[in-house]
mmCIF file of the N, C-alpha and C atoms, coordinates in Angstrom:
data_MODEL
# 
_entry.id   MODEL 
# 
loop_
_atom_site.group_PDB 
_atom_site.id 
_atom_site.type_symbol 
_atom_site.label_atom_id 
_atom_site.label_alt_id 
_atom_site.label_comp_id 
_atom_site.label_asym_id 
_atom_site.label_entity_id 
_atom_site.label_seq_id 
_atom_site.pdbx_PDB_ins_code 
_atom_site.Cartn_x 
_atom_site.Cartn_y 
_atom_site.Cartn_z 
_atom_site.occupancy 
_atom_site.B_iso_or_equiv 
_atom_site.pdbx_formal_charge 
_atom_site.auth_seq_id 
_atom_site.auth_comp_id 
_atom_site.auth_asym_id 
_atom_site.auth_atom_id 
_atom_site.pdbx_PDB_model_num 
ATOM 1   N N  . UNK A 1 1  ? 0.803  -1.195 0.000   1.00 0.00 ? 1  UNK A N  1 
ATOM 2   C CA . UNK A 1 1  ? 0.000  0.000  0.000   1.00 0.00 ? 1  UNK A CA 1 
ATOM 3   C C  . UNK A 1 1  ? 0.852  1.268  0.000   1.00 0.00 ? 1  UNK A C  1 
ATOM 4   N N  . UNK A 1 2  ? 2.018  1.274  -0.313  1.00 0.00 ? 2  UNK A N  1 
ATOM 5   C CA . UNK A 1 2  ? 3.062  2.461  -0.020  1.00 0.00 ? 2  UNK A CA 1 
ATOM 6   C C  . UNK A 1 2  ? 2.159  3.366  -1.279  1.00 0.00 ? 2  UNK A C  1 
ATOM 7   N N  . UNK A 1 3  ? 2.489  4.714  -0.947  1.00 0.00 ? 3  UNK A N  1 
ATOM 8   C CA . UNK A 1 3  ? 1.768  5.854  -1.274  1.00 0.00 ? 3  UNK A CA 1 
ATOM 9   C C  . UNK A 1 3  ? 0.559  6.257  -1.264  1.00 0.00 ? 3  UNK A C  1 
ATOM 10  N N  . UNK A 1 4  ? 0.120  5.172  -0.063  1.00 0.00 ? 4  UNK A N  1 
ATOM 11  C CA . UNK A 1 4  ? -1.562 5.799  -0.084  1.00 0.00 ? 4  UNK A CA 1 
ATOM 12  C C  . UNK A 1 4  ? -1.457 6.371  1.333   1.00 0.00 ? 4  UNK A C  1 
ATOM 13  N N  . UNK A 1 5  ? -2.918 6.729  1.952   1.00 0.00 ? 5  UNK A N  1 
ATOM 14  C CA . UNK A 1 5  ? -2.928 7.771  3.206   1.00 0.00 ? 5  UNK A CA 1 
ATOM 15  C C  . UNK A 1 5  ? -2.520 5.989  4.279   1.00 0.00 ? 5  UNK A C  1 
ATOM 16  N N  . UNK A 1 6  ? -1.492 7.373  5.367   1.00 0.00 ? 6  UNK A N  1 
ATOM 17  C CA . UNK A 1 6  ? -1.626 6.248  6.459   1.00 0.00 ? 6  UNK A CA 1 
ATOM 18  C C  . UNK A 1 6  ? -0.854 5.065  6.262   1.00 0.00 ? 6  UNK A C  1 
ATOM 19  N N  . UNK A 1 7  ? 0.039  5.123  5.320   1.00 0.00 ? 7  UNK A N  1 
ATOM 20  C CA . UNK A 1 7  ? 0.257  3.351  4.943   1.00 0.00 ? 7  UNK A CA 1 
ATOM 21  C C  . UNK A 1 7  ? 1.649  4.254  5.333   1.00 0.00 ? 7  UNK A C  1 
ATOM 22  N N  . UNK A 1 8  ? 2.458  2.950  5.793   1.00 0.00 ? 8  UNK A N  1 
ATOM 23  C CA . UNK A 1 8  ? 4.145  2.994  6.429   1.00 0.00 ? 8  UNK A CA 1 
ATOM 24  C C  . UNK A 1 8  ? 4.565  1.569  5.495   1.00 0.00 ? 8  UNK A C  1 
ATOM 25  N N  . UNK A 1 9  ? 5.684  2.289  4.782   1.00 0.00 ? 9  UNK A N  1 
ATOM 26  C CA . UNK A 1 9  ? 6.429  0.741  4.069   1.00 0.00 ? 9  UNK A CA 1 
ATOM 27  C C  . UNK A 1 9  ? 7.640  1.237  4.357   1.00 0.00 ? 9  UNK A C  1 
ATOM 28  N N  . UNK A 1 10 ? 8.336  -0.247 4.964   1.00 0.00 ? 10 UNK A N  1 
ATOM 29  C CA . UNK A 1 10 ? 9.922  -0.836 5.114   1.00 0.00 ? 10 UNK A CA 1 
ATOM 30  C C  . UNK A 1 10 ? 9.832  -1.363 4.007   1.00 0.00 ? 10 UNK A C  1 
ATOM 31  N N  . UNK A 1 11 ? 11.313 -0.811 3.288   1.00 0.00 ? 11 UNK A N  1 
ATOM 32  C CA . UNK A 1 11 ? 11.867 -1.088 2.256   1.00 0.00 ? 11 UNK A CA 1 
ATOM 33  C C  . UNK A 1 11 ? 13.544 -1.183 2.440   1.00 0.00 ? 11 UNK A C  1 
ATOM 34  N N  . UNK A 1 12 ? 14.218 -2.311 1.704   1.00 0.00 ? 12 UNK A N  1 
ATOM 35  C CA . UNK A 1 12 ? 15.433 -2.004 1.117   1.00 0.00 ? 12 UNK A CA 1 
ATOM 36  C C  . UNK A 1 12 ? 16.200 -1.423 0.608   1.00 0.00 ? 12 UNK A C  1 
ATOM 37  N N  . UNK A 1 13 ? 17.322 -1.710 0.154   1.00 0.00 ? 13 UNK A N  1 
ATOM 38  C CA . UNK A 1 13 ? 17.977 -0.710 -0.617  1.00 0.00 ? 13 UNK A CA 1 
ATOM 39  C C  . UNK A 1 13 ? 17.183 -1.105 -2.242  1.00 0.00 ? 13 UNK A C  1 
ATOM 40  N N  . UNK A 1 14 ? 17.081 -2.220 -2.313  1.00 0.00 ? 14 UNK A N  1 
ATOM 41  C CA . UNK A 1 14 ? 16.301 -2.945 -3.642  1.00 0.00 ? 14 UNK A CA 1 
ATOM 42  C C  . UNK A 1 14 ? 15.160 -1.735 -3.680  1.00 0.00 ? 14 UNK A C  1 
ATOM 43  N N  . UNK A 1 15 ? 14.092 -1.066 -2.730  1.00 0.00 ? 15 UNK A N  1 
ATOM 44  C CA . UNK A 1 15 ? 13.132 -0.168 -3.555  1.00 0.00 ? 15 UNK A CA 1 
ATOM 45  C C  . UNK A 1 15 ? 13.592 0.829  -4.121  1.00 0.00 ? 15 UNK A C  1 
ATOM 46  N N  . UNK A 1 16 ? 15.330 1.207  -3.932  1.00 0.00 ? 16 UNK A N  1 
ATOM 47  C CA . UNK A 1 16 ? 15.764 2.463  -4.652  1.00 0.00 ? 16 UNK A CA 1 
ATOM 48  C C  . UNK A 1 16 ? 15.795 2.650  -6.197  1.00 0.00 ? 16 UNK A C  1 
ATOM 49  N N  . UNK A 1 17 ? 15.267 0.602  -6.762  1.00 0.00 ? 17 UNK A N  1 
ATOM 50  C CA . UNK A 1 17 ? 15.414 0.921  -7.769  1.00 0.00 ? 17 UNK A CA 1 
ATOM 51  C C  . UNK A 1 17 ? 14.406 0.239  -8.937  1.00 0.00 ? 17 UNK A C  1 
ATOM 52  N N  . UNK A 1 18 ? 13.899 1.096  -10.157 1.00 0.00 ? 18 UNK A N  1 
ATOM 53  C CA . UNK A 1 18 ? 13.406 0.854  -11.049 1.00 0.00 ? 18 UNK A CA 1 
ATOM 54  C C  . UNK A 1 18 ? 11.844 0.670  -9.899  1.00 0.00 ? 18 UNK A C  1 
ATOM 55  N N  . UNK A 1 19 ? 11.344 1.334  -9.029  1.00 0.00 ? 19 UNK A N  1 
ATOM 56  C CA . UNK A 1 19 ? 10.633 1.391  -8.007  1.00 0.00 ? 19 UNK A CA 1 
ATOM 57  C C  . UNK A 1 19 ? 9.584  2.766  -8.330  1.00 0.00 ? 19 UNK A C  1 
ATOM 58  N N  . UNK A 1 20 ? 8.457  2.577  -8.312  1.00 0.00 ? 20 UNK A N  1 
ATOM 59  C CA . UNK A 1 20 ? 7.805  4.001  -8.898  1.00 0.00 ? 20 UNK A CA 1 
ATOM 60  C C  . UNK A 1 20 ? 6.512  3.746  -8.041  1.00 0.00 ? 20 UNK A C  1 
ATOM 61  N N  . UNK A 1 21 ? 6.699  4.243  -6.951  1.00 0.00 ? 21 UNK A N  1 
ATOM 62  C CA . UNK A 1 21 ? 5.115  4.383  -6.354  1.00 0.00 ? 21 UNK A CA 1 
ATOM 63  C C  . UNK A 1 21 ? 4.642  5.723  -6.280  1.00 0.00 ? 21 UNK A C  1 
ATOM 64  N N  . UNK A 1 22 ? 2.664  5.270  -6.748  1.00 0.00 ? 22 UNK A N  1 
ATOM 65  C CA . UNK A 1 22 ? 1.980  6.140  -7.282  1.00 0.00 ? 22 UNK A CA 1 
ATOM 66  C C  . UNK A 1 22 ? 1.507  6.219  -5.968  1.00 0.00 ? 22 UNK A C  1 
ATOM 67  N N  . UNK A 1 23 ? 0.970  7.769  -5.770  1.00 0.00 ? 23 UNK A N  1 
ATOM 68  C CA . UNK A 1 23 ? 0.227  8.423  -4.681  1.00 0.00 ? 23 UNK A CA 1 
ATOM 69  C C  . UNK A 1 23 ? -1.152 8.269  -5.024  1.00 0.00 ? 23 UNK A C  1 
ATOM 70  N N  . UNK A 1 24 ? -1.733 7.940  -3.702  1.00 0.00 ? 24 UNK A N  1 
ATOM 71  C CA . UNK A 1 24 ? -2.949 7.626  -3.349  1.00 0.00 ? 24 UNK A CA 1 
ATOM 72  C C  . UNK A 1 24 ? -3.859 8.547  -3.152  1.00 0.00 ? 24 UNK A C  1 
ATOM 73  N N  . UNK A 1 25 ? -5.274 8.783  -3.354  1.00 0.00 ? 25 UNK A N  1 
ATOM 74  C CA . UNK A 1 25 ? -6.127 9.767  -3.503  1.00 0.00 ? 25 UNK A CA 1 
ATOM 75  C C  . UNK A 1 25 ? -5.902 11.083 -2.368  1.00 0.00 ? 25 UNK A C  1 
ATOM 76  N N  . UNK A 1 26 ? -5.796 11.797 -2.323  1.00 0.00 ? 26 UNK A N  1 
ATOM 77  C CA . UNK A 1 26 ? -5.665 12.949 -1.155  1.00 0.00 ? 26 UNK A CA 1 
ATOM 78  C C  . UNK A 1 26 ? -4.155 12.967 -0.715  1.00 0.00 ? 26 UNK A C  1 
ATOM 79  N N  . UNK A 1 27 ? -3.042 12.250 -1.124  1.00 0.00 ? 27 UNK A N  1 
ATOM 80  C CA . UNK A 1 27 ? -1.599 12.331 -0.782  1.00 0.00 ? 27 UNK A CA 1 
ATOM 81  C C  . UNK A 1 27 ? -1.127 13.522 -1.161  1.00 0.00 ? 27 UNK A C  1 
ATOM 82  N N  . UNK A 1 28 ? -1.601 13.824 -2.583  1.00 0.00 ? 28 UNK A N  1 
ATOM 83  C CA . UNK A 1 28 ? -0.466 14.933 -3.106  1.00 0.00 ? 28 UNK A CA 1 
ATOM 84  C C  . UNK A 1 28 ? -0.730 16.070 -2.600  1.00 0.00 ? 28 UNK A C  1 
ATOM 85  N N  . UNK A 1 29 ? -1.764 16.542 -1.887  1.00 0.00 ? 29 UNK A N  1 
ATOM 86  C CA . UNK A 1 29 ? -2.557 17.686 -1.189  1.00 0.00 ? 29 UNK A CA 1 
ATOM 87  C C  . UNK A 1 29 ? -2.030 17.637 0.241   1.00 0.00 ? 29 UNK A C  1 
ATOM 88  N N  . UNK A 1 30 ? -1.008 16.380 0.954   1.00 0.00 ? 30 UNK A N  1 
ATOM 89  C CA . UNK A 1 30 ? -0.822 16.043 2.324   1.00 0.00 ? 30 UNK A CA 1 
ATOM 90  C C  . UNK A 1 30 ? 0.709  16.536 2.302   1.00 0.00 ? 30 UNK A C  1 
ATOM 91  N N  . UNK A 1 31 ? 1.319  16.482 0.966   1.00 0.00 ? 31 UNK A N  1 
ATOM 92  C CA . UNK A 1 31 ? 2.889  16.820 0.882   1.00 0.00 ? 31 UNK A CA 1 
ATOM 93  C C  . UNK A 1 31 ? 3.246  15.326 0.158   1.00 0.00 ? 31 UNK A C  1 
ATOM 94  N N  . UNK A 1 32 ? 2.708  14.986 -0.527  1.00 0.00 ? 32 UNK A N  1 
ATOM 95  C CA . UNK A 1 32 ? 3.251  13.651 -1.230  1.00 0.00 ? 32 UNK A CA 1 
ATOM 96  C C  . UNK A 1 32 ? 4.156  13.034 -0.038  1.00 0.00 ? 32 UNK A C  1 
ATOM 97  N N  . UNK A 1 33 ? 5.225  12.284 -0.783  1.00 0.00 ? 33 UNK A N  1 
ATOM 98  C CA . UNK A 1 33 ? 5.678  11.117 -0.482  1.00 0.00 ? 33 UNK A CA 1 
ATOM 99  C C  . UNK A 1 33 ? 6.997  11.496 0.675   1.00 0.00 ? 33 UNK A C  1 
ATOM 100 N N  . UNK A 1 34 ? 6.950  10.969 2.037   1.00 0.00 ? 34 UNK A N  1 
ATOM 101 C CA . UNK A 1 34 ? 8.294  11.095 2.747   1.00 0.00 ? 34 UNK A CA 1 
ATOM 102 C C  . UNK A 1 34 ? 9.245  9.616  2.572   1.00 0.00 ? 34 UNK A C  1 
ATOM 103 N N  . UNK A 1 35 ? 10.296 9.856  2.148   1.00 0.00 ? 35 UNK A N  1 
ATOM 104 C CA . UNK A 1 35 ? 11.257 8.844  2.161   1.00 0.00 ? 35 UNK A CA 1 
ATOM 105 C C  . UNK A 1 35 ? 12.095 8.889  3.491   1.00 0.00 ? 35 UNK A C  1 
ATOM 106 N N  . UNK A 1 36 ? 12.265 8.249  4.833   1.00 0.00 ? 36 UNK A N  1 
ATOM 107 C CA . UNK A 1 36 ? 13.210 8.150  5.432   1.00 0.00 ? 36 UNK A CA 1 
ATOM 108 C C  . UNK A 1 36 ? 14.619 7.329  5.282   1.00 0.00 ? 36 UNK A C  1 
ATOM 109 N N  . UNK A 1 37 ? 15.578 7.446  5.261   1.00 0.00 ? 37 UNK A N  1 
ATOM 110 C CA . UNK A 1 37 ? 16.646 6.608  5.417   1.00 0.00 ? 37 UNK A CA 1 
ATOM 111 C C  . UNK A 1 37 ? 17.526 6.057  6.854   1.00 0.00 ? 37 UNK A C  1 
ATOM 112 N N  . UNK A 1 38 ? 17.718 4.959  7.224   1.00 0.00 ? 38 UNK A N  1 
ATOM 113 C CA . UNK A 1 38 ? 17.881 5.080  8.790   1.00 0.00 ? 38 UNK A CA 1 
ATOM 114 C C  . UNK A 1 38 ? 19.699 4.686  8.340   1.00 0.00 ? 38 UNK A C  1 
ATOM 115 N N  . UNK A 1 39 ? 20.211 5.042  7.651   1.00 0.00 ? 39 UNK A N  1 
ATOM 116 C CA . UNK A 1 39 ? 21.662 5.044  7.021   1.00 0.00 ? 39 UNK A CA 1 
ATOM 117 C C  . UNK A 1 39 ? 21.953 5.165  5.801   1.00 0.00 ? 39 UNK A C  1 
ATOM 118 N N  . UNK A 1 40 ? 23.192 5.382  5.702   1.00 0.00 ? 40 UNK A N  1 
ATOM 119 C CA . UNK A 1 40 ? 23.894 6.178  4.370   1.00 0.00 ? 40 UNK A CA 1 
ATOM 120 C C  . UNK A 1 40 ? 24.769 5.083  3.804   1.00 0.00 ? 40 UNK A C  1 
ATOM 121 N N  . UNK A 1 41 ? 24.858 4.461  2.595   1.00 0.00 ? 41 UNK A N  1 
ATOM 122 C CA . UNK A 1 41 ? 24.683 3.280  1.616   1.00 0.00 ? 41 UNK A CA 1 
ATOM 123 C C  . UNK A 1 41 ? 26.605 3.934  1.489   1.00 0.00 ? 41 UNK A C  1 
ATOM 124 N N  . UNK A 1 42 ? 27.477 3.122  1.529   1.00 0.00 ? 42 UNK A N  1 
ATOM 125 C CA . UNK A 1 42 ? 29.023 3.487  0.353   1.00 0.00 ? 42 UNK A CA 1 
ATOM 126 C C  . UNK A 1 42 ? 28.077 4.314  -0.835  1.00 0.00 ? 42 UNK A C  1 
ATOM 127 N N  . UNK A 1 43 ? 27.675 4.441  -1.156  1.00 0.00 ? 43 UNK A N  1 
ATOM 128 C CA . UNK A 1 43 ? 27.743 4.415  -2.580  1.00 0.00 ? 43 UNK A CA 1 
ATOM 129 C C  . UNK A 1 43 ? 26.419 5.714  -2.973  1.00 0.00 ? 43 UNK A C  1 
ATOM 130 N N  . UNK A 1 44 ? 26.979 6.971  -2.743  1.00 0.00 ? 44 UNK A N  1 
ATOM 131 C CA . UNK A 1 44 ? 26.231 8.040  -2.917  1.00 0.00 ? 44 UNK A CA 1 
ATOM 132 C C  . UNK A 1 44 ? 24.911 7.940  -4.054  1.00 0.00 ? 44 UNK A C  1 
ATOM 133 N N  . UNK A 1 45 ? 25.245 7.496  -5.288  1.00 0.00 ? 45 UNK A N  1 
ATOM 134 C CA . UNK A 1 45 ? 24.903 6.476  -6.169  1.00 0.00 ? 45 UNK A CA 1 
ATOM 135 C C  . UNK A 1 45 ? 23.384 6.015  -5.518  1.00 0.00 ? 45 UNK A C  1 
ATOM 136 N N  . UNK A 1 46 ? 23.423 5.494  -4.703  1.00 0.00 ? 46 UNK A N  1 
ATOM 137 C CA . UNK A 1 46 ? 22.229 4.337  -4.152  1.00 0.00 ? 46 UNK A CA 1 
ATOM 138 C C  . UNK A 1 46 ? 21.495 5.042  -3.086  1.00 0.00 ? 46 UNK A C  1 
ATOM 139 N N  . UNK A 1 47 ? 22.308 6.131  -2.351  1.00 0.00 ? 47 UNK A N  1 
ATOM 140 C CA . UNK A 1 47 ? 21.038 7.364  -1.696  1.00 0.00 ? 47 UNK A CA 1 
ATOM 141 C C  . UNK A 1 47 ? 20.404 7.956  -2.374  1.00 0.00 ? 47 UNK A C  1 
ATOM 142 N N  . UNK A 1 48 ? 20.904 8.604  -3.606  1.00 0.00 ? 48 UNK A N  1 
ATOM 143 C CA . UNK A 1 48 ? 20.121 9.242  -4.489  1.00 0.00 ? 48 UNK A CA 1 
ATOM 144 C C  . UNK A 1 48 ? 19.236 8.672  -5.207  1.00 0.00 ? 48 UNK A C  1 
ATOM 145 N N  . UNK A 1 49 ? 19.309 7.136  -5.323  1.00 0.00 ? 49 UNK A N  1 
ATOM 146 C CA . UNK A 1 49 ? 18.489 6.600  -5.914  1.00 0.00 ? 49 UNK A CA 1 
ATOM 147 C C  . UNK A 1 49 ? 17.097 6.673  -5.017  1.00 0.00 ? 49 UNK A C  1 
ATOM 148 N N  . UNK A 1 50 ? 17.492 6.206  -4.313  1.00 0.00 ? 50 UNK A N  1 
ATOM 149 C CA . UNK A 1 50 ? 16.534 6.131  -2.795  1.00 0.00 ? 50 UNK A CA 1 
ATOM 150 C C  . UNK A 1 50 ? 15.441 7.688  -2.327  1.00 0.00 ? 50 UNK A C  1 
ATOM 151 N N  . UNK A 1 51 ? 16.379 8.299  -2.328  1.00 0.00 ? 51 UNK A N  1 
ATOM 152 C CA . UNK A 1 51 ? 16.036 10.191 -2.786  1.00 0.00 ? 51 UNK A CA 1 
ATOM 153 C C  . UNK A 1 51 ? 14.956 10.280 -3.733  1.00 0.00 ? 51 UNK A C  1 
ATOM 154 N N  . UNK A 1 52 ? 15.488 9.628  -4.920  1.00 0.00 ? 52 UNK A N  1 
ATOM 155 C CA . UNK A 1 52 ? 14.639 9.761  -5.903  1.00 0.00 ? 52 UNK A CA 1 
ATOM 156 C C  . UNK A 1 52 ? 13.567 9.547  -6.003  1.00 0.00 ? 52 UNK A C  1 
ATOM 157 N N  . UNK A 1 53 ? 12.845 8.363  -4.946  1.00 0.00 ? 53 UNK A N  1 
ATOM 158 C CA . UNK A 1 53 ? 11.615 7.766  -4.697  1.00 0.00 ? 53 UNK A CA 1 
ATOM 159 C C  . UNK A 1 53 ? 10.719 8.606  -4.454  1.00 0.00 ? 53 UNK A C  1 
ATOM 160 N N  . UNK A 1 54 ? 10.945 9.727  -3.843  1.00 0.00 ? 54 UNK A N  1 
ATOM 161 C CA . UNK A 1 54 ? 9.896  11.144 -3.647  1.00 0.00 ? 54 UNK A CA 1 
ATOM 162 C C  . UNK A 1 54 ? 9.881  11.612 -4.954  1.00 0.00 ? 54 UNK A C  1 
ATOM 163 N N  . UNK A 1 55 ? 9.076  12.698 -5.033  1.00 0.00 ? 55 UNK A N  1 
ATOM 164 C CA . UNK A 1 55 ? 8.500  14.040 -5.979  1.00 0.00 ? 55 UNK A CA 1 
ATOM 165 C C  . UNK A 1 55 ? 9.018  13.855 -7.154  1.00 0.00 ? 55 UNK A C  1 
ATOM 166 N N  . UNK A 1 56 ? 8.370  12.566 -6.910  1.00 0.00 ? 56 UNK A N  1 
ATOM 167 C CA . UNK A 1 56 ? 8.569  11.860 -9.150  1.00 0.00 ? 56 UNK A CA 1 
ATOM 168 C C  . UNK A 1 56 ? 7.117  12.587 -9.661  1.00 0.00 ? 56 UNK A C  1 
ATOM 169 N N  . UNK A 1 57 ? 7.764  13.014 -10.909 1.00 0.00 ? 57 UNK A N  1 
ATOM 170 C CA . UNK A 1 57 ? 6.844  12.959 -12.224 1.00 0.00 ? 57 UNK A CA 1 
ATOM 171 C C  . UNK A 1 57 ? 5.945  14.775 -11.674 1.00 0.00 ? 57 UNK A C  1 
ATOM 172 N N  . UNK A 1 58 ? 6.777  14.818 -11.048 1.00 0.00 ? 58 UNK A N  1 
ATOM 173 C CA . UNK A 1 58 ? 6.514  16.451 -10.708 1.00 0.00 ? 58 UNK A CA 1 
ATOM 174 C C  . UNK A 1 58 ? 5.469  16.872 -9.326  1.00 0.00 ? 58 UNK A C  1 
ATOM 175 N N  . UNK A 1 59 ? 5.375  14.917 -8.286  1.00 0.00 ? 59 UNK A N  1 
ATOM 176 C CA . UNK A 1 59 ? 4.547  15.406 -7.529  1.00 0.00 ? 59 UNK A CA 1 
ATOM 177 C C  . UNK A 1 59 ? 5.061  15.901 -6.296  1.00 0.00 ? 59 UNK A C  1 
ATOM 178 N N  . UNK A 1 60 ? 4.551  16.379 -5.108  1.00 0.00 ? 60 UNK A N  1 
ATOM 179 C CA . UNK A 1 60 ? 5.767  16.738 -3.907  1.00 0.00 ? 60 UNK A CA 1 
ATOM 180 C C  . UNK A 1 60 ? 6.060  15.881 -3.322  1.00 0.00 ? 60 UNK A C  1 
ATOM 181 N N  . UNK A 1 61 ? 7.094  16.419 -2.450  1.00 0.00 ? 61 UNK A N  1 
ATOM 182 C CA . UNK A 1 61 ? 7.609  14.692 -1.365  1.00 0.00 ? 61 UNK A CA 1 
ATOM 183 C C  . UNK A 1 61 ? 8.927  15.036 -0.604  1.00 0.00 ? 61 UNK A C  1 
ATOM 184 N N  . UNK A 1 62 ? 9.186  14.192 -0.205  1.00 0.00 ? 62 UNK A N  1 
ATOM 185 C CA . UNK A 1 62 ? 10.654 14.902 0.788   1.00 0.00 ? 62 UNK A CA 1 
ATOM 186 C C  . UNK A 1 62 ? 11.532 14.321 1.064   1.00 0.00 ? 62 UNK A C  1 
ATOM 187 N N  . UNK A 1 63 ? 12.611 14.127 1.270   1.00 0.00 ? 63 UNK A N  1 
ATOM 188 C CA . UNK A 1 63 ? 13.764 12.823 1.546   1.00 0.00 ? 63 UNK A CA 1 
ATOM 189 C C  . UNK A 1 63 ? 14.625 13.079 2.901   1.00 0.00 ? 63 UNK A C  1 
ATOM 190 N N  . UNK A 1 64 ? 14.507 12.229 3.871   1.00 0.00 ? 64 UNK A N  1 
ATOM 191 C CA . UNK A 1 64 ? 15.601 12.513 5.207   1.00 0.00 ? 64 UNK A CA 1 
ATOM 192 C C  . UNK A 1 64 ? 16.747 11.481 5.140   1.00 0.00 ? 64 UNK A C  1 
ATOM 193 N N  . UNK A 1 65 ? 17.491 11.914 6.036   1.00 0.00 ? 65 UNK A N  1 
ATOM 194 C CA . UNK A 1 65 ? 18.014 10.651 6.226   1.00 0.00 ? 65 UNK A CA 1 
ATOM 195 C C  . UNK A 1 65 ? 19.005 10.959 7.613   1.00 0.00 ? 65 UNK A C  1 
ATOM 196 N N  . UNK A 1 66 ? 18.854 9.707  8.390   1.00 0.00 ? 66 UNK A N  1 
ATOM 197 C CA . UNK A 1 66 ? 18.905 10.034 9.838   1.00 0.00 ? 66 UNK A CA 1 
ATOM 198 C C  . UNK A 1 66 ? 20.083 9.275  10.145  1.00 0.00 ? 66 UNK A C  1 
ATOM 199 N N  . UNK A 1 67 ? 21.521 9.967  10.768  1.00 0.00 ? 67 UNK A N  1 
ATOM 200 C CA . UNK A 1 67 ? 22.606 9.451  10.900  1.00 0.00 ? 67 UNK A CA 1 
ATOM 201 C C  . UNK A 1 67 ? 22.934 9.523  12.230  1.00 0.00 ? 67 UNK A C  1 
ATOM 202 N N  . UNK A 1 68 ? 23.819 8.560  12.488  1.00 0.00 ? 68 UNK A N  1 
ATOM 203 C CA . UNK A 1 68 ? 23.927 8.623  14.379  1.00 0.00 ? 68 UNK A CA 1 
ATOM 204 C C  . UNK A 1 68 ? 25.627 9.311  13.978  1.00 0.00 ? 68 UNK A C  1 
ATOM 205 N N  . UNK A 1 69 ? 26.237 9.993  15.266  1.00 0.00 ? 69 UNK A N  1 
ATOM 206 C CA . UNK A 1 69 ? 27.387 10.697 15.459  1.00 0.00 ? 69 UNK A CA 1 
ATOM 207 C C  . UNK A 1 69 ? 28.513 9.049  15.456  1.00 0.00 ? 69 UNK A C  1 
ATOM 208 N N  . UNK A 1 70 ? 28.165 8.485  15.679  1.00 0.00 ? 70 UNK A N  1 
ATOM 209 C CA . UNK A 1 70 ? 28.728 6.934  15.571  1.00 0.00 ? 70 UNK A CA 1 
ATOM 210 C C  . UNK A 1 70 ? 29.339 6.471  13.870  1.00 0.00 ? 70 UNK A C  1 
ATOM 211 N N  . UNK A 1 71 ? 28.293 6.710  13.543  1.00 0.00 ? 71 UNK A N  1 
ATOM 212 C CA . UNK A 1 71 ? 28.114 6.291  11.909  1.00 0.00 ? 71 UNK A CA 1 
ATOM 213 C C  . UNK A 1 71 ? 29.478 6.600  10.949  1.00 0.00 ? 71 UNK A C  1 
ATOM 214 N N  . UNK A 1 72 ? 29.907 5.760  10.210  1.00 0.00 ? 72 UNK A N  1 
ATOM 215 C CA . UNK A 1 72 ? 31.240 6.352  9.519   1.00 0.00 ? 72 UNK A CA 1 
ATOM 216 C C  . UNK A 1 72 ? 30.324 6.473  8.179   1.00 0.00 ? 72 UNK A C  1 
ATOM 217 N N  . UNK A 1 73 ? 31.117 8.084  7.671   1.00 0.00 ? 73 UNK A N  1 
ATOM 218 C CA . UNK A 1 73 ? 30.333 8.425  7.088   1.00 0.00 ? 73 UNK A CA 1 
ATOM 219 C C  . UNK A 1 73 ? 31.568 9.094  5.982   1.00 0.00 ? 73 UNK A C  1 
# 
């Protein structure tokens, strides 16, 4: 159910790609799509992919990504 109201999806690094979810009736009016990341991939490459999963095809959306002071980065 990812991109509809209310729905929470765990995903992989695998949804960063060739991955296109469509927003659900009343989403794009809520701020479209939030992508969280709970870490940062080697490979800048594969965040951005991940990034990319928001404010496709011109709709809104937002991308975080949440790093601990621990984290080698």
């Amino acid at each position: 159910l990812a991109g509809q109201k209310k729905a929470v999806t765990i995903a992989t690094n695998m949804a960063g790609r060739g991955t296109d979810i469509k927003l659900g009736e009343g989403v794009k009016e809520l701020g479209g799509l939030v992508i969280m990341g709970t870490e940062r991939h080697d490979s800048r490459r594969i965040d951005n992919q991940l990034r990319g999963r928001s404010g496709r095809q011109g709709d809104p959306g937002e991308s975080r990504f949440y790093v601990s002071m621990e984290d080698d980065l």
